[in-house]
C-alpha positions in Angstrom: -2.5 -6.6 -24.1 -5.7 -8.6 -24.3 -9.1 -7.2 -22.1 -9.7 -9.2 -19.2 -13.6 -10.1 -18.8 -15.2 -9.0 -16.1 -15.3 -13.0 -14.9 -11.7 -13.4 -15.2 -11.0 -10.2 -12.8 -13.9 -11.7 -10.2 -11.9 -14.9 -10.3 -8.8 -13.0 -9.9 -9.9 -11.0 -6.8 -11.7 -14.0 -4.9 -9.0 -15.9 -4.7 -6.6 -12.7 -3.6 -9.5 -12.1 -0.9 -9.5 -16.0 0.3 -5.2 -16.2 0.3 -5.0 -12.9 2.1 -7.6 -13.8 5.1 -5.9 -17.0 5.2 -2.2 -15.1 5.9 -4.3 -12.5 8.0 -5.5 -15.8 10.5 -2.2 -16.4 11.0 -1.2 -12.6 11.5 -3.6 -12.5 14.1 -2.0 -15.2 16.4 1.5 -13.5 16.3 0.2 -10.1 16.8 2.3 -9.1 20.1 3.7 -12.5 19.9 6.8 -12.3 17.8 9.7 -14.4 19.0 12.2 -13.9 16.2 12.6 -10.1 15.1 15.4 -9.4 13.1 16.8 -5.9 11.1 17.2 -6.0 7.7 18.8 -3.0 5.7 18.7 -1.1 9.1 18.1 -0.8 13.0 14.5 0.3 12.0 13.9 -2.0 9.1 12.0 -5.1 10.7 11.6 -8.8 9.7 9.8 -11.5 12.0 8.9 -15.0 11.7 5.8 -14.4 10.5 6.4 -12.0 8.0 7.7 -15.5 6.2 5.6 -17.8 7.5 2.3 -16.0 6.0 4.8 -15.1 3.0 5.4 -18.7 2.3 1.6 -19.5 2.8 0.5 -17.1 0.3 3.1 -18.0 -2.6 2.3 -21.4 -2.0 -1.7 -20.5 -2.6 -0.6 -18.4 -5.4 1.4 -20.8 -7.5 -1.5 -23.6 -6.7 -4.1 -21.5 -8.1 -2.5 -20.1 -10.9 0.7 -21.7 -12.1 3.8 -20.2 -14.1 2.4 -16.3 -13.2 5.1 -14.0 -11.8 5.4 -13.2 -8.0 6.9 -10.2 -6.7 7.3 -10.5 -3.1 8.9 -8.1 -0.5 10.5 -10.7 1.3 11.6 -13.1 -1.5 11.8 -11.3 -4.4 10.5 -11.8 -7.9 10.2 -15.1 -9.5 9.0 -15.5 -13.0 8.6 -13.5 -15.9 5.6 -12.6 -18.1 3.3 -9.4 -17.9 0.9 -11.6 -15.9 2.0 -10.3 -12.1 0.8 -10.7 -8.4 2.5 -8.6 -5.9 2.4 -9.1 -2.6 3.4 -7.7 1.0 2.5 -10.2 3.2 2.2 -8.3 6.6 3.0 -4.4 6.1 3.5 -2.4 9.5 5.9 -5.2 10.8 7.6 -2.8 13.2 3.9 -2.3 14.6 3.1 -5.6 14.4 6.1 -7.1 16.4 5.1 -4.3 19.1 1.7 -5.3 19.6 0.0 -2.7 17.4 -3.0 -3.6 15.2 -2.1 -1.4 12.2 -0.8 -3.4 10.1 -2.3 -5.4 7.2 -1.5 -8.1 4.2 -1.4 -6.5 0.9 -1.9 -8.3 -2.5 -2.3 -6.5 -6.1 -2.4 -8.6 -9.5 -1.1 -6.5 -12.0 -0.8 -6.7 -15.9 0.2 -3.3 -18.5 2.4 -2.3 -16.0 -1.1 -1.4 -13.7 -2.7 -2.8 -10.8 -5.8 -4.7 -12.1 -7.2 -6.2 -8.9 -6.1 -5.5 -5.2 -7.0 -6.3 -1.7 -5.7 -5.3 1.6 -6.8 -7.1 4.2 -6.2 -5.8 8.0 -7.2 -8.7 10.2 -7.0 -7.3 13.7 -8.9 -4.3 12.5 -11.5 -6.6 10.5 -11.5 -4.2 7.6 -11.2 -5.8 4.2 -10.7 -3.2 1.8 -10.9 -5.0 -2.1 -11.0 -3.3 -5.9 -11.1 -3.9 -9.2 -9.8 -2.1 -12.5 -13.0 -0.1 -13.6 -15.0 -1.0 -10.7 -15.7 0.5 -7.7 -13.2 0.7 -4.3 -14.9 -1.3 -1.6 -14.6 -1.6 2.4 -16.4 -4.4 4.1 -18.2 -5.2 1.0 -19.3 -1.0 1.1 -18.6 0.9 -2.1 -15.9 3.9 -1.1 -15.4 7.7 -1.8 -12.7 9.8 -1.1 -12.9 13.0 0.9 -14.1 16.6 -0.8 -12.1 18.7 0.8 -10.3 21.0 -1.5 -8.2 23.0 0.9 -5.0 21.8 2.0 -4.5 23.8 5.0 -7.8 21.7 6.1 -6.5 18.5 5.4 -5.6 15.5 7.0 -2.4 14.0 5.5 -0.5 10.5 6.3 3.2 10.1 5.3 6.0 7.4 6.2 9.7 7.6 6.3 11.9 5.6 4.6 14.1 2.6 6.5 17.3 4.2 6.0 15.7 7.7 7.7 18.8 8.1 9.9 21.3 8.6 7.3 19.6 9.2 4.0 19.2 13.5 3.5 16.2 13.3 1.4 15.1 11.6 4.2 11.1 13.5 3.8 11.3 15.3 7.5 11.8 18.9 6.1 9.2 17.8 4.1 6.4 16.4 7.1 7.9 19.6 8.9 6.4 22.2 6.2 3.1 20.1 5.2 2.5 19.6 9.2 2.4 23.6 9.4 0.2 23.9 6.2 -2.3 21.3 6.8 -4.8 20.6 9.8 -2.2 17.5 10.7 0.1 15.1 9.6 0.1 11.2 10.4 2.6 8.6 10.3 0.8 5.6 11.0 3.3 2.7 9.7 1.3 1.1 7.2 1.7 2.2 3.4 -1.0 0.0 1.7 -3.6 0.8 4.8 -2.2 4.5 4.4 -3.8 4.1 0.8 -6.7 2.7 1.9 -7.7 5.0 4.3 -7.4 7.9 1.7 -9.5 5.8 -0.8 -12.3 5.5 2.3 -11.9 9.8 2.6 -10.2 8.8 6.8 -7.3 11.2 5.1 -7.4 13.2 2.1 -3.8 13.0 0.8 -0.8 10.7 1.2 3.0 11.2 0.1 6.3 8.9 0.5 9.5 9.6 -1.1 10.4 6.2 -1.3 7.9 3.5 -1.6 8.2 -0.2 -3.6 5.9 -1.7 -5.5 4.4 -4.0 -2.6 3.7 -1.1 -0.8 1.3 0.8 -3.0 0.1 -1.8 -5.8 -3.0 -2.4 -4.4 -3.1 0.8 -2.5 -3.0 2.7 -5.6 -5.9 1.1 -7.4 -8.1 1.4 -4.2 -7.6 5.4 -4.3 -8.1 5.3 -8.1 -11.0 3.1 -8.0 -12.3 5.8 -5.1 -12.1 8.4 -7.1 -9.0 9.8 -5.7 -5.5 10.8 -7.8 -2.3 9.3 -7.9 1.1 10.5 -9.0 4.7 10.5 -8.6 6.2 13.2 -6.7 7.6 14.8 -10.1 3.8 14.3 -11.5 4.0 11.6 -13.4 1.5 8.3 -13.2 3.4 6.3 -11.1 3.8 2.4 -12.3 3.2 -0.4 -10.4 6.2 -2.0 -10.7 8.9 0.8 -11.5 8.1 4.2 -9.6 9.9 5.0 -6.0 7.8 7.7 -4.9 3.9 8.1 -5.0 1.4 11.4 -3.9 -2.1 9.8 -3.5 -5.4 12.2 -2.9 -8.6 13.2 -3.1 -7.7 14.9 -6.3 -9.2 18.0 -4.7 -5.8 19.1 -2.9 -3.7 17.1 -5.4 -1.8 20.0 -7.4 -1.9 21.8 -3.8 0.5 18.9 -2.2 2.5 18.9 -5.1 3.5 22.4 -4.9 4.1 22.3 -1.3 6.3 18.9 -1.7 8.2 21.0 -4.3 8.5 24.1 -2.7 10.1 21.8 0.5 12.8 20.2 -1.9 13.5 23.6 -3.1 14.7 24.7 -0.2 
């Protein structure tokens, strides 16, 4: 795979910034406002109107500004081929969204190798912009980020989701927020994967876990922690792949082989 100058990635990551205000503007409007929700693969799995309309408006940015590059899209799927790959989530925290709640955010990652190379996750009704680059620095607002130094993880602030089919999958990850809630200071489940992420890569929480996650949920996520210092793995250990792994463990690095442990030791049991 060829190195991408330092130009090229700018390029890349001002145009992700531009596409995902523009699909963040039109989040904004429908915030509380959502006249068509819809279940997909379950009674808690959400889809609304504008989930496509700022969908549609993105793809149609991405394929005008660089043509013939793959799309990975939660709503539509992948089209294309090539290692050249933008992934995108085009308003994540739906079921918060359609109720009015302003966690929620548009998430968009260009990946090649297999590994994010630029992402941005944009959360309009919070105006936080949270952008990075492969080998660069994790940004919020334009401010370089750090994550957290605590190294304890009974004094740590953790964030976890569930997965849509929570009601009738087993490994569904509550014996699992039941054990880390007793060994950390709190657990969080605020609905939003990708601002999940960012908010460990800005030190809000020091460690995040999912048990099932896809790759528009933590592409961009996953390079804001690494570019933030922070560690990423799959729940077996392994450095999870953009496009491939279904679970991810994201921290400070700190408490990193601490959550581990405690995320084994609950699926032990």
């Amino acid at each position: 795979m060829k190195p991408f100058s330092a130009s090229e990635l700018a390029e890349r990551l001002a145009a992700a910034v531009d596409i995902a205000r523009g699909a963040g503007e039109m989040l904004v409007e429908g915030l509380g406002h959502a006249g068509q929700v819809r279940t997909k693969r379950s009674a808690t799995d959400l889809l609304t109107e504008f989930d496509l309309k700022a969908e549609g408006y993105i793809l149609d940015q991405l394929r005008g500004r660089f043509p013939g590059e793959a799309i990975l899209a939660e709503e539509s799927g992948r089209q294309g081929e090539g290692d050249s790959l933008w992934v995108v989530d085009p308003l994540d925290g739906t079921t918060n969204f359609a109720h009015g709640i302003p966690f929620y955010c548009v998430s968009m990652a260009w990946v090649a190798g297999g590994q994010p190379r630029v992402g941005v996750i944009y959360a309009p009704a919070l105006a936080e912009l949270f952008t990075g680059v492969h080998g660069g620095p994790a940004k919020r607002n334009g401010e370089t980020l750090q994550v957290s130094d605590r190294d304890d993880l009974d004094a740590s602030l953790l964030v976890t989701g569930f997965p849509y089919d929570v009601r009738t999958r087993p490994d569904n990850n509550l014996d699992n927020y039941r054990r880390l809630a007793l060994r950390s200071r709190a657990v969080r489940r605020m609905g939003s994967a990708a601002l999940d992420l960012a908010y460990v890569a800005a030190g809000r929480f020091d460690g995040y876990w999912e048990v099932e996650t896809h790759p528009w949920d933590f592409a961009a996520g996953a390079l804001l922690v690494e570019c933030a210092g922070g560690r990423l793995t799959t729940l077996g250990g392994d450095r999870p792949l953009a496009t491939h792994s279904t679970s991810v463990v994201a921290t400070n690095g700190l408490i990193h082989d601490q959550l581990l442990t405690a995320l084994s030791s609950a699926e032990a049991s």
